[in-house]
C-alpha positions as CSV (number, residue, x, y, z in Angstrom):
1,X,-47.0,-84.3,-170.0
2,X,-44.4,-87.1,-169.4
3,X,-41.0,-86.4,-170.4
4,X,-38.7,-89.7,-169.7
5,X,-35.1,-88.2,-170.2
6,X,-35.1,-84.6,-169.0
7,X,-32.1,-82.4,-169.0
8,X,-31.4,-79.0,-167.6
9,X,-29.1,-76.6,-168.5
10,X,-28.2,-73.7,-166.1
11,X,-27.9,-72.1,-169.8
12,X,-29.3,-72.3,-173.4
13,X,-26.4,-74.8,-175.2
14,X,-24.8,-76.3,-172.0
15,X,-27.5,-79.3,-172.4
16,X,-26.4,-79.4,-176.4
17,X,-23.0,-79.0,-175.7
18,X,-22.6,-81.9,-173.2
19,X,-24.9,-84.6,-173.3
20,X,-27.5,-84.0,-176.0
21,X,-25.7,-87.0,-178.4
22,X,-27.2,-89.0,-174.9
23,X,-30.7,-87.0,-175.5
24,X,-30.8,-88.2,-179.6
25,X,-29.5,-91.8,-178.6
26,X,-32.4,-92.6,-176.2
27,X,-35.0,-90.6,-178.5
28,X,-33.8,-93.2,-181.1
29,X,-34.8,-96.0,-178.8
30,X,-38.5,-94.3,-178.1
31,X,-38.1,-92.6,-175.6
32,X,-39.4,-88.6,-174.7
33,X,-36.6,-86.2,-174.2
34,X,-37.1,-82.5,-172.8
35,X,-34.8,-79.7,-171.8
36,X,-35.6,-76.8,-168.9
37,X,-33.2,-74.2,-169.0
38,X,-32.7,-72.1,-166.2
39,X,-31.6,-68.7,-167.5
40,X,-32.2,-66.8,-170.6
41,X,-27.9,-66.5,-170.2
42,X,-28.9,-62.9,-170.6
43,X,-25.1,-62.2,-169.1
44,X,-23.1,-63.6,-172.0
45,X,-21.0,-61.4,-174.0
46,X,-22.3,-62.2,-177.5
47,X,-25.8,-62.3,-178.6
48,X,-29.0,-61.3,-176.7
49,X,-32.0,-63.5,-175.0
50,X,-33.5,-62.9,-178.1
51,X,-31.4,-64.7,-180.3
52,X,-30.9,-67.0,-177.8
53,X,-34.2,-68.2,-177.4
54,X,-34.1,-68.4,-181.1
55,X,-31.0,-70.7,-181.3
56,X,-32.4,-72.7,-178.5
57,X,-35.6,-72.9,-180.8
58,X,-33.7,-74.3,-183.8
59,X,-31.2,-76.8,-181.8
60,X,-34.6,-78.3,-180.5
61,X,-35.9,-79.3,-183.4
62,X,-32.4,-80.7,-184.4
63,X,-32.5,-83.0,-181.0
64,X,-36.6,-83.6,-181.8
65,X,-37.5,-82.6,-178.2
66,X,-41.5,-83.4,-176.8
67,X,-40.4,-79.8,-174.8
68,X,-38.5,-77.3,-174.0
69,X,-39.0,-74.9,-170.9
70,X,-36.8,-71.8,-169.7
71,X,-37.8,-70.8,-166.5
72,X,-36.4,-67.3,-166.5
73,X,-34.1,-67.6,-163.6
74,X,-31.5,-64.7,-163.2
75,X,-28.2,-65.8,-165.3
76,X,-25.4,-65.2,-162.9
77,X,-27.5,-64.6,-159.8
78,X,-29.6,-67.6,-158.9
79,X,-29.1,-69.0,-155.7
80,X,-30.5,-72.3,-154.5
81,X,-33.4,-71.0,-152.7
82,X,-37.0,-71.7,-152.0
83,X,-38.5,-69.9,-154.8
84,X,-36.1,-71.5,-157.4
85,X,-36.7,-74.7,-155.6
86,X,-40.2,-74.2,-156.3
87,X,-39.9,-73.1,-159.7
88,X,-37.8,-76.3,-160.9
89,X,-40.3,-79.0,-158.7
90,X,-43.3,-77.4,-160.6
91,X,-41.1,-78.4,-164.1
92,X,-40.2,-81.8,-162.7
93,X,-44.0,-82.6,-161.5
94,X,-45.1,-81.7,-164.9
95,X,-42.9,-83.7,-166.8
96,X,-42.5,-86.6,-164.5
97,X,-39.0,-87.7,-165.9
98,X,-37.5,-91.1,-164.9
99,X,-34.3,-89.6,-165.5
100,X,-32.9,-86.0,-165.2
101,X,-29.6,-84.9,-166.4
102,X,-28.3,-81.9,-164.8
103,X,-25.0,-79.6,-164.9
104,X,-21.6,-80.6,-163.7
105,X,-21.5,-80.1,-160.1
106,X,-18.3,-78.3,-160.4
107,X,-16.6,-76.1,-163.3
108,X,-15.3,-72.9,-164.6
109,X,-18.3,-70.9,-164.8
110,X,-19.7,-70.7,-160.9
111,X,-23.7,-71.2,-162.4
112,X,-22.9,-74.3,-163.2
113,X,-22.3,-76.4,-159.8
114,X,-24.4,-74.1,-158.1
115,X,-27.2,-75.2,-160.7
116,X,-26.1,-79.2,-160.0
117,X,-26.9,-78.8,-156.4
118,X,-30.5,-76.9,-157.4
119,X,-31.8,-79.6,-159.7
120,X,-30.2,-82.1,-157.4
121,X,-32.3,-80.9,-155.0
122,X,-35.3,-79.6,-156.3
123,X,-35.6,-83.4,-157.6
124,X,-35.4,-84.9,-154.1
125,X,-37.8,-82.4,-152.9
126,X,-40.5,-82.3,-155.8
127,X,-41.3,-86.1,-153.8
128,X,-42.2,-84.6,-150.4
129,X,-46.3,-84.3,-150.2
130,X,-46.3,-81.4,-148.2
131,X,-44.4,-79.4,-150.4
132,X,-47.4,-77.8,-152.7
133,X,-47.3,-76.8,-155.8
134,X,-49.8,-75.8,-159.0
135,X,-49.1,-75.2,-163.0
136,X,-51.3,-73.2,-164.4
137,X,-54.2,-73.3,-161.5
138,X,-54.0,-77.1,-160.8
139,X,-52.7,-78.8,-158.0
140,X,-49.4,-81.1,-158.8
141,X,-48.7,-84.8,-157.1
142,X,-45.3,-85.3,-155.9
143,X,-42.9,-87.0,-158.3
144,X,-39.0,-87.8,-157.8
145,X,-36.7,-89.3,-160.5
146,X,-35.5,-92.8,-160.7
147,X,-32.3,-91.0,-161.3
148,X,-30.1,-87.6,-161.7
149,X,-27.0,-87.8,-163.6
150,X,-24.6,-84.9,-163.8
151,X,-22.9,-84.4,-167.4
152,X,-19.5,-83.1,-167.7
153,X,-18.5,-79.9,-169.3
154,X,-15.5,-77.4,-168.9
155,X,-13.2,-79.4,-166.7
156,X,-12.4,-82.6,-167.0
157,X,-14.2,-84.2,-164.6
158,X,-13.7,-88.4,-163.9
159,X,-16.9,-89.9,-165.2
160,X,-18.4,-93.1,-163.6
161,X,-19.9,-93.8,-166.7
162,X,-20.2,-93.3,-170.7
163,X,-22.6,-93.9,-173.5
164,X,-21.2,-94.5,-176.7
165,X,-23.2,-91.4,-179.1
166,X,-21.1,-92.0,-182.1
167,X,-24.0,-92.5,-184.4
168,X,-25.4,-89.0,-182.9
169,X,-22.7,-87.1,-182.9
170,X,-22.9,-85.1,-186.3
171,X,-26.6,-84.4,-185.3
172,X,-25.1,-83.1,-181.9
173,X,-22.8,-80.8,-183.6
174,X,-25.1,-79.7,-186.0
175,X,-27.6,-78.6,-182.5
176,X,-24.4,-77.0,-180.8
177,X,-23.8,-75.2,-183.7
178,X,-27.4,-73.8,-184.0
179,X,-25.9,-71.5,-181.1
180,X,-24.1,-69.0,-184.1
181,X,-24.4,-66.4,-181.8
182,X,-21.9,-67.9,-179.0
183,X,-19.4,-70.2,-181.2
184,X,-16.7,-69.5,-183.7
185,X,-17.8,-67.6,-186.7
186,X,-14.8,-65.7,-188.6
187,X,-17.5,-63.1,-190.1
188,X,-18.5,-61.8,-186.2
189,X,-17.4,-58.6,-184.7
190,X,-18.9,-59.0,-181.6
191,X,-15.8,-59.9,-178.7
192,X,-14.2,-63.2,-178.5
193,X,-14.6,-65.6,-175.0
194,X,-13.5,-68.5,-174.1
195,X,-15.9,-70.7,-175.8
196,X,-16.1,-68.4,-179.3
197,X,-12.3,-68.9,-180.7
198,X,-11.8,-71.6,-183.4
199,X,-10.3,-73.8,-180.9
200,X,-13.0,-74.5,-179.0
201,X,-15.5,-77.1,-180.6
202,X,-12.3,-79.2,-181.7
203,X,-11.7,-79.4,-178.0
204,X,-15.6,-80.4,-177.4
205,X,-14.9,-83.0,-180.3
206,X,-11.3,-84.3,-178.7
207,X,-13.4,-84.5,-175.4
208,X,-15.8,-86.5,-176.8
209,X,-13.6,-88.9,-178.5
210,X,-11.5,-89.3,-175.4
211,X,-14.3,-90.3,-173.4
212,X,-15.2,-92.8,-176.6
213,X,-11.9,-94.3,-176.5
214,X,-12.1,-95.6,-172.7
215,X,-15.2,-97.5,-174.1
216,X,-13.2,-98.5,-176.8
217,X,-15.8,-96.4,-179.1
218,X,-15.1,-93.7,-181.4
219,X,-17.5,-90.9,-179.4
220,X,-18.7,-91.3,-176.0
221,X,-20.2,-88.8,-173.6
222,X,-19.5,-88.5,-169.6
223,X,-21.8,-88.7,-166.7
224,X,-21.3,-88.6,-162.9
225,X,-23.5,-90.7,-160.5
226,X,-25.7,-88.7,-157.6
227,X,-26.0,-92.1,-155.8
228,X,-24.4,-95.4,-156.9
229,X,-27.4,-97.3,-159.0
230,X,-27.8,-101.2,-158.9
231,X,-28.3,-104.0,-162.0
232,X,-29.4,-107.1,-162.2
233,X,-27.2,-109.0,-163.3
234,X,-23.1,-108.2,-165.2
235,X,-24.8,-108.5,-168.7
236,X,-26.3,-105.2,-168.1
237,X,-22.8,-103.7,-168.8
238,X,-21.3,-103.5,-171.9
């Protein structure tokens, strides 16, 4: 099943949080767009898996995704191992993506970078030969992305590029907000966190703009380069 644009998430909403106005812009174009989240974020203080996998359900059909995967990692507790390794490079040889977006390689929550350097990874190594895998009894070819771009999240991170989302960005809200459980909601009595109080979205939304306005855009979103790409020629800038 090929999957051009595929994003993981070490959790369920950091993909809708911090680049999925990206995701709906290139879906608009034509193109397939996936997510693979790592965890179940089985460790967060509201909510349960449950009710996560059911937000992450509903915020997929808001971004119109060909797929979404969870691969059942251990929120908190992954490491960047063989057998996760081996768990993402069966993903990526399924999906065959051109390009994969992946966490920010460095940020408040500690899953985060250390999922960066996994996907980062597991990408270059889902191209070796010798490295075999199977999904569901068959035998995988190698495959490595064109590209991996990390988004940016928490901290604010210098991006060596943005894409202008403002015509996405109310359907991106709408898919961050399918996450009840973990956002503001005045009628919850579960505890408050960081990302739960009322000032948090308006900070995703002044982030957002920010990055817009270095475009000179009204709503822009982030990325970081793994390796510096090429173009042919200065018209492919804007």
């Amino acid at each position: 099943m090929k999957v051009q644009i595929l994003a993981f998430g070490a959790h369920p909403d950091d993909v809708e949080l911090s680049c999925s106005g990206t995701l709906l812009k290139h879906r608009a174009m034509g193109y397939t767009i996936g997510i693979v989240d790592l965890t179940e974020g089985e460790l967060g203080t509201r909510g349960t898996p449950e009710l996560r996998k059911a937000e992450a359900e509903r915020a997929s059909k808001i971004l119109g995704l060909s797929a979404r995967w969870n691969l059942g990692l251990p929120d908190g507790f992954f490491q960047n191992d063989r057998e996760s390794q081996l768990k993402l490079i069966e993903a990526i040889r399924f999906f065959q993506p051109d390009v994969v977006l992946a966490n920010a390689p460095s940020d408040r929550h500690p899953d985060h970078g250390r999922a960066a350097q996994l996907v980062k990874d597991a990408c270059f190594y889902s191209g070796l030969s010798k490295i075999v895998t199977h999904h569901q009894g068959e035998l995988q070819t190698p495959w490595r992305p064109l590209h991996v771009f990390h988004y940016i999240q928490d901290r604010h991170l210098t991006p060596d590029f943005i894409v202008d989302v403002t015509e996405f960005h109310d359907q991106k809200l709408a898919s961050i907000k399918a996450f009840s459980s973990q956002f503001y909601d005045p009628e919850s009595e579960e505890p408050e966190t960081p990302i739960s109080s009322k000032d948090f979205l308006l900070h995703k939304i002044s982030r957002d703009r920010d990055f817009g306005r270095i475009i000179q855009v009204p709503v822009g979103e982030g990325f970081i380069f793994t390796r510096q790409p090429g173009i042919k020629n200065f018209y492919d800038l804007c």
